[in-house]
N, CA and C of each residue as an Amber inpcrd file, in Angstrom:
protein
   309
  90.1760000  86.5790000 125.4970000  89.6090000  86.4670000 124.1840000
  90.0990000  87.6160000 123.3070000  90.8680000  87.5740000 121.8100000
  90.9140000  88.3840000 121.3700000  89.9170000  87.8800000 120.0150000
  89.3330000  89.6800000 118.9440000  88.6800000  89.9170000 118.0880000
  89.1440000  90.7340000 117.0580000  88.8920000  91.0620000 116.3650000
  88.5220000  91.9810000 115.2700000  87.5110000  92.6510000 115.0290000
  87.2850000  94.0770000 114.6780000  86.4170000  94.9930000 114.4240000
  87.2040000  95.2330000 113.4480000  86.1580000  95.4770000 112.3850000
  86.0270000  95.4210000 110.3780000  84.7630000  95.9060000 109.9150000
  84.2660000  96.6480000 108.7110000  83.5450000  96.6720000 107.9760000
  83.5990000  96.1320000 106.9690000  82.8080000  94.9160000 106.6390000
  83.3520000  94.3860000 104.9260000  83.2810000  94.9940000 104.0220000
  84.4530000  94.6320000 102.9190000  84.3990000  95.3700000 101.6040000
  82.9000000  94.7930000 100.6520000  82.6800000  95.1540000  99.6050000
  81.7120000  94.7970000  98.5030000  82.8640000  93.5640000  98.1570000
  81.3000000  92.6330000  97.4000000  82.2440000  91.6320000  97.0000000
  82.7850000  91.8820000  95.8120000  83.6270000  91.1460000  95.1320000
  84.2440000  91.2120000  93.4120000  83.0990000  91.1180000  92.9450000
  81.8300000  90.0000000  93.1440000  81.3500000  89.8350000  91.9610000
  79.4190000  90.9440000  91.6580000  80.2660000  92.0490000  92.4230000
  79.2370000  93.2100000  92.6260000  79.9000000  94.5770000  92.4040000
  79.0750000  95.6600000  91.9520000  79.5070000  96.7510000  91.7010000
  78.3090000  97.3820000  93.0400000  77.9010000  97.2760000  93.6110000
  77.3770000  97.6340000  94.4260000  77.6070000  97.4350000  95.9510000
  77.0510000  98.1260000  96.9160000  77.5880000  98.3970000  98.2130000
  76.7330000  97.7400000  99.1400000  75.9500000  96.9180000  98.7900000
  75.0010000  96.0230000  99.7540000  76.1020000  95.2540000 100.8830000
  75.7210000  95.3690000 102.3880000  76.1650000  94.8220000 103.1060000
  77.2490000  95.3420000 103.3590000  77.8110000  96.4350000 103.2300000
  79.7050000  96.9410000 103.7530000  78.7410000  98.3590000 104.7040000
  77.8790000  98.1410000 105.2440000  77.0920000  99.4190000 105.7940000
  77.1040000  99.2540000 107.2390000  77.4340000  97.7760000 107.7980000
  77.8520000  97.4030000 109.3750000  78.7740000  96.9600000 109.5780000
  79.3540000  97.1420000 110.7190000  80.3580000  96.8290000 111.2950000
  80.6930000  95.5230000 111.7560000  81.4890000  94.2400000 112.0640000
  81.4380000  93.2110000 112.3060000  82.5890000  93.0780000 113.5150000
  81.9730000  92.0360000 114.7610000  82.9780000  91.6080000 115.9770000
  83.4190000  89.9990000 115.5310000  84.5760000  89.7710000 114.8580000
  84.8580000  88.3560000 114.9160000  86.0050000  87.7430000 115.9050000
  85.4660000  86.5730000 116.2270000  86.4300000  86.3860000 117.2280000
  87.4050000  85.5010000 116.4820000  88.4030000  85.3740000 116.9450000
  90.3970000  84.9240000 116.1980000  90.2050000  83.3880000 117.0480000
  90.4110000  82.3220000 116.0580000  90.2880000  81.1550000 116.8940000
  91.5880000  80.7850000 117.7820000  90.9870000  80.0590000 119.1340000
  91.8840000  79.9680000 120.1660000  92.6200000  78.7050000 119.7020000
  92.5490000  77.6640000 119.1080000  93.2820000  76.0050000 118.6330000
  93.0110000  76.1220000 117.1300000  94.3610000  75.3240000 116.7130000
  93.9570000  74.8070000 115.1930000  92.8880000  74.1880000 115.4290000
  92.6380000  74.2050000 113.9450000  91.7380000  72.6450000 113.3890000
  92.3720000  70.9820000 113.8080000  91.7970000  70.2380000 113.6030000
  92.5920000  68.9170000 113.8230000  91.4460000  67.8850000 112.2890000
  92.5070000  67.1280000 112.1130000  91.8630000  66.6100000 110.7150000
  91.4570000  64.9900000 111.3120000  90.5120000  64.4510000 111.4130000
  89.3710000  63.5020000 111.2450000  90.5050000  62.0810000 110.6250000
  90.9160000  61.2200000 111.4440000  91.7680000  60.4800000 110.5160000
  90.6390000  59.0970000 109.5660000  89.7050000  59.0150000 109.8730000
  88.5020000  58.3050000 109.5870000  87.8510000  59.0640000 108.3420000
  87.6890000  60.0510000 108.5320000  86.7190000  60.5120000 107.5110000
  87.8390000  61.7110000 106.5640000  88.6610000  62.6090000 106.9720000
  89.5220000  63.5400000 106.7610000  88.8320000  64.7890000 106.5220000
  87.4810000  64.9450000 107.6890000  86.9300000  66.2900000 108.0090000
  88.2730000  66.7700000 109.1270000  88.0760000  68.3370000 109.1910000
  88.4680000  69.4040000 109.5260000  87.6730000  69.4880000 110.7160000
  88.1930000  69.8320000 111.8150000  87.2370000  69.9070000 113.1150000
  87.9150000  70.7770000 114.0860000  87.2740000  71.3990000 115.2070000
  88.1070000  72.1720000 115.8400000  86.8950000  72.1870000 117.2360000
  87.2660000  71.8410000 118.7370000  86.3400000  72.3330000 119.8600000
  86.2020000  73.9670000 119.9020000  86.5860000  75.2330000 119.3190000
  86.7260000  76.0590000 119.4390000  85.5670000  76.3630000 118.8950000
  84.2310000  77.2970000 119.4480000  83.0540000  77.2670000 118.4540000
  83.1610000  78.7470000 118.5420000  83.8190000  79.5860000 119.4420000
  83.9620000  81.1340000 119.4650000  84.6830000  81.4650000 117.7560000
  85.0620000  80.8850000 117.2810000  85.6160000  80.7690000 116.1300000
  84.5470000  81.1460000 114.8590000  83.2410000  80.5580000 115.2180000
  82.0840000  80.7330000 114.3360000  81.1820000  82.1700000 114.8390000
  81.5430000  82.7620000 115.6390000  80.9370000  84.0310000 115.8900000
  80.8890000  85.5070000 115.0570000  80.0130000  85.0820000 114.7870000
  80.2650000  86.6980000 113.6610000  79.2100000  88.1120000 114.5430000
  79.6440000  88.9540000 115.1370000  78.3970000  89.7890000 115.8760000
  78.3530000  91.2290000 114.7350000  77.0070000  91.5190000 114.3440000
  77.0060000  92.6420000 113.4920000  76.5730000  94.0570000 114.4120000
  77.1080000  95.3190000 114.1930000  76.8430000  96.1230000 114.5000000
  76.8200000  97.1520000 113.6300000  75.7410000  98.1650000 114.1210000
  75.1020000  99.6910000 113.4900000  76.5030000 100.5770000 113.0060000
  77.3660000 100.4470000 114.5100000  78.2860000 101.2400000 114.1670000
  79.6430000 101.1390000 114.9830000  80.7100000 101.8130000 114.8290000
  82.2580000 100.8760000 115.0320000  81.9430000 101.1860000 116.7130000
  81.1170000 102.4140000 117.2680000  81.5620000 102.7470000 118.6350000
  80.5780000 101.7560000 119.1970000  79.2660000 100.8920000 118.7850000
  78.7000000  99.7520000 119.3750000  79.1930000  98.7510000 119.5680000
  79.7540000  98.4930000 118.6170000  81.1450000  97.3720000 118.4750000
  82.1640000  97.6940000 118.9590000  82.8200000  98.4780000 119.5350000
  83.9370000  98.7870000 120.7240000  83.2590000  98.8010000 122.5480000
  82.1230000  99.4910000 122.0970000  81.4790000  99.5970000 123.6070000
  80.9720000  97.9490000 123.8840000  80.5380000  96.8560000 122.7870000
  80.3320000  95.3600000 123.2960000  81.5240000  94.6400000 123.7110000
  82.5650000  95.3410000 123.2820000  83.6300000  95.0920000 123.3840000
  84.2890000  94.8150000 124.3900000  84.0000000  95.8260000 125.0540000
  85.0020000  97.1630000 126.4170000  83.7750000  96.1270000 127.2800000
  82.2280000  96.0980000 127.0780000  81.5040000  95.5220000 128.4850000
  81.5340000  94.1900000 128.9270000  82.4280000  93.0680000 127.5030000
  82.3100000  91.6950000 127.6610000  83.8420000  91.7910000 127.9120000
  84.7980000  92.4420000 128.1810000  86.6060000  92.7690000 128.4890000
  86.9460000  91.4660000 127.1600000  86.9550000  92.2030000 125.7350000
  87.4160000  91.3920000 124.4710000  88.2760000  92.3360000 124.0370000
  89.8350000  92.1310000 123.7960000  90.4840000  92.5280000 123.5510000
  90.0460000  92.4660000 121.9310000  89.8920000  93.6180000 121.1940000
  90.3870000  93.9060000 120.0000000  91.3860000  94.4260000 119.2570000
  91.2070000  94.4740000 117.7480000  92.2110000  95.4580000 116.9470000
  91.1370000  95.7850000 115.7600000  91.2060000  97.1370000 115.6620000
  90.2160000  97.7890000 114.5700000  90.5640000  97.8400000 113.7120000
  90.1980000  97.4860000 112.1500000  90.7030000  97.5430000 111.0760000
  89.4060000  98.1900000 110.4000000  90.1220000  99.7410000 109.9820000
  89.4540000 100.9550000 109.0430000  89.2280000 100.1530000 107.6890000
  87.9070000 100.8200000 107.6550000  87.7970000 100.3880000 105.8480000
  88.9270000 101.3480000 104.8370000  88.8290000 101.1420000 103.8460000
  89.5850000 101.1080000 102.5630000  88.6100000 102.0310000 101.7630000
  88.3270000 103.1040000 101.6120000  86.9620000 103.4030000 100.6440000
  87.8140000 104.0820000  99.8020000  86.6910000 104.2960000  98.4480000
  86.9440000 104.5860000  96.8010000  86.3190000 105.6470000  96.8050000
  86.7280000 106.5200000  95.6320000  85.8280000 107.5140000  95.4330000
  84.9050000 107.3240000  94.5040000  84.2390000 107.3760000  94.5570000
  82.6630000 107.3620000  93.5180000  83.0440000 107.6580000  92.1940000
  82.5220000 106.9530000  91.3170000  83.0810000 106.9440000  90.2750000
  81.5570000 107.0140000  89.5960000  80.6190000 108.2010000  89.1990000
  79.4980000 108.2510000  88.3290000  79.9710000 109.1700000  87.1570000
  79.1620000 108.3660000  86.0830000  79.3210000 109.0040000  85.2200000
  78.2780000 110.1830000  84.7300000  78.2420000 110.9080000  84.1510000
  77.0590000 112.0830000  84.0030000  75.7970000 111.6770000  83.0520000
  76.3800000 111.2820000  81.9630000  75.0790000 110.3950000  81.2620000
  74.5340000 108.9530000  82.2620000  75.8280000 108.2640000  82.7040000
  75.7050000 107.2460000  83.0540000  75.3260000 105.9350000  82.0620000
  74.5060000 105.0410000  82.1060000  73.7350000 103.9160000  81.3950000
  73.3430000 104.0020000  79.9750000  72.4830000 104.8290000  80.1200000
  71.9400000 105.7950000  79.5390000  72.3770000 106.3350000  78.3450000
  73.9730000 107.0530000  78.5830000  75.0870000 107.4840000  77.6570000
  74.8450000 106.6290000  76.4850000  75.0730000 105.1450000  76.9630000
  75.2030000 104.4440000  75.9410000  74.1630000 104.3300000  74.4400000
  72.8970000 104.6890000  74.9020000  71.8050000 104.8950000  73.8000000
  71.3020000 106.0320000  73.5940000  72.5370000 107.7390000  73.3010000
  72.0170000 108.4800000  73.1590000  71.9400000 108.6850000  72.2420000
  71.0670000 109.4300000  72.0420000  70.6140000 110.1590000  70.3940000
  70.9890000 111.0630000  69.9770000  71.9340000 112.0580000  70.5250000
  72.3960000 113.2700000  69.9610000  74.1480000 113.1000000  70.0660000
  74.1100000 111.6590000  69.9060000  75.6160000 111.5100000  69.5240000
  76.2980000 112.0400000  68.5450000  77.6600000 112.9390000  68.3660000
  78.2060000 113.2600000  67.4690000  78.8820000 112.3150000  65.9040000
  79.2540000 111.5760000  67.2370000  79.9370000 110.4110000  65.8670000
  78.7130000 109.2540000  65.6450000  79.2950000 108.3780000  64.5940000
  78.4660000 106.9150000  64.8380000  78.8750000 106.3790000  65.4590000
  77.9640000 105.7880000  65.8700000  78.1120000 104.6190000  67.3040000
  78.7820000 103.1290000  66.6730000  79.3180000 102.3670000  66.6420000
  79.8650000 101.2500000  66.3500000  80.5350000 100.5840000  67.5840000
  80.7740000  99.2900000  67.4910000  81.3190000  98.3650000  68.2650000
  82.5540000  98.3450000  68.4430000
């Protein structure tokens, strides 16, 4: 059996970090799909394919790893640097603005 160990990124349609805080074991499907010539669903006997296992942290997810013998490959997150601003939100309706405010 091989897997993947990943932390997900945030999605596009969020500026926030909900859910990229665990680690994930997915398993790599063993057969294509095969297409349904009756109906033209997508189907596959492979159900290890639908396994998503979440973990606290990457060394829980290597040690489930190492005790069930699942070959992985670890893929490091990608992180940003924080980008706050000092007024922040806020900025936008201050009152001791120098200039006028306009659109």
């Amino acid at each position: 059996m091989f897997a993947r160990i990943y932390q997900p990124s945030k999605t596009a349609m969020s500026s926030g970090n909900a859910k990229t805080k665990f680690w994930v074991l997915e398993y790599s499907p063993n057969q294509g799909k095969k297409v349904d010539p009756l109906m033209g669903w997508t189907s596959s006997d492979d159900t290890q394919s639908q396994v998503s296992i979440k973990f606290d942290t990457k060394d829980a997810a290597l040690a489930y790893a190492k005790a069930n013998d699942i070959v992985v490959s670890v893929h490091e997150p990608q992180t940003r640097k924080v980008n706050v601003r000092e007024g922040g939100y806020g900025e936008n309706f201050a009152t001791n603005r120098r200039g006028v405010w306009t659109h």
